[in-house]
C-alpha positions in Angstrom: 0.0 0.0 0.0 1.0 3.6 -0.6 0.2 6.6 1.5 0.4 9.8 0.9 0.6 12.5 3.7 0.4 16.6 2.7 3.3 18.2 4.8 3.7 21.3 5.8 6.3 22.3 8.6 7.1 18.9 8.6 3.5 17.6 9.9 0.1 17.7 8.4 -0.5 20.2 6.5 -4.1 20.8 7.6 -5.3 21.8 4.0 -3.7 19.3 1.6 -4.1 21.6 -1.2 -1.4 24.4 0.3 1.3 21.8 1.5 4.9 22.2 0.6 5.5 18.5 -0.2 3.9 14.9 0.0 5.4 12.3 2.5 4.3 8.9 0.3 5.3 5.5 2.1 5.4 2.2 1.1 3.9 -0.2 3.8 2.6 -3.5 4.4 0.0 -3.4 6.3 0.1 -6.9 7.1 3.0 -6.9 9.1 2.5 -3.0 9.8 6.4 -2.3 8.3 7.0 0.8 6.5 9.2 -0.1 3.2 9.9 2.8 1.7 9.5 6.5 2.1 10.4 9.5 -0.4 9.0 13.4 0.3 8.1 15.2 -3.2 7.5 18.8 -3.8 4.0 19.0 -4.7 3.2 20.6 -7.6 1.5 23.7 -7.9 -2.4 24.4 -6.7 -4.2 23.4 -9.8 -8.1 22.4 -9.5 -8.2 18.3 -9.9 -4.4 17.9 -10.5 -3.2 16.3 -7.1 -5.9 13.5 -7.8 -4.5 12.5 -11.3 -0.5 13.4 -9.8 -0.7 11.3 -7.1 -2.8 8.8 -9.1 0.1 8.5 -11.5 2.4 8.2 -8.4 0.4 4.6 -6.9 -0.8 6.1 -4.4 -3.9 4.3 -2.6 -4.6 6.7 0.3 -4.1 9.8 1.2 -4.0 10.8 4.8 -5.5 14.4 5.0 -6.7 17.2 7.9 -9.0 18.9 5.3 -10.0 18.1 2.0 -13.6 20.1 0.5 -16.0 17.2 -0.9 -15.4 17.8 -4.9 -11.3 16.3 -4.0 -12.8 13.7 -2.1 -14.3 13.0 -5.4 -11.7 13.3 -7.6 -9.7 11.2 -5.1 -12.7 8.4 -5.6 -12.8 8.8 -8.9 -8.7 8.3 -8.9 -9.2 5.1 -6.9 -7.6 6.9 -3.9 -8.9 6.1 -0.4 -9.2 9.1 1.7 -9.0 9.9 5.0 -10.0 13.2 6.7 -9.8 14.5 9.7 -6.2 13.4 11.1 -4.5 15.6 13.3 -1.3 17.7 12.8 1.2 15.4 13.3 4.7 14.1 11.8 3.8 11.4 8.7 5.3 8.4 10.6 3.3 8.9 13.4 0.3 9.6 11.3 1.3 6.3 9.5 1.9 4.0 12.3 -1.0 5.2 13.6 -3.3 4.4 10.9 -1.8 0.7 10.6 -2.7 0.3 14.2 -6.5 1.6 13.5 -5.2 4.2 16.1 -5.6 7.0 13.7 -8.5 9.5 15.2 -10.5 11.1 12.7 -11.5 14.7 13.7 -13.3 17.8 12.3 -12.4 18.1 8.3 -10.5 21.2 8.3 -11.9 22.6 4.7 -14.9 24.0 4.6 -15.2 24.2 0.4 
């Protein structure tokens, strides 16, 4: 599985769409190991493009704070499971957490 994590500050960035880079780790989730893990600058804030980039990238879920319903779509749509509502923390905690179903889901932080 690969997952994707918006950072900003070097922990969530709370709106995916204004991070500074994507976290994206390779983990089994069976034996709850992370593989692999490169950071990439993400591309500039274009309407629909970080659903196809990150597509393109293998990504299967993307750990988010906010996300407004029409990129939740386009995430769908992308075959990209999201989750919304993490907290603001570093990716490998936000990670481990979430292969531990220890990952609280809180408010959605966009409101578009």
């Amino acid at each position: 599985m690969r997952i994707a994590i918006p950072v900003a500050n070097g922990a969530l960035s709370m709106h995916f769409g204004h991070c500074e880079k994507f976290v994206i780790m390779d983990v089994d989730i069976e034996t709850k190991a992370i593989k692999a893990e490169e950071s990439l600058q993400a591309p500039p804030h274009e309407p629909g493009l970080l659903p196809r980039w990150l597509a393109e990238k293998n990504v299967n879920l993307i750990i988010a704070g906010g996300m407004g319903q029409r990129a939740q779509s386009l995430f769908q749509e992308n075959n990209i499971q999201v989750f919304v509502g993490a907290p603001s923390k570093a990716p490998l905690e936000l990670v481990t957490d979430y292969m531990n179903n220890a990952l609280a889901t809180g408010e959605n932080f966009c409101d578009h």
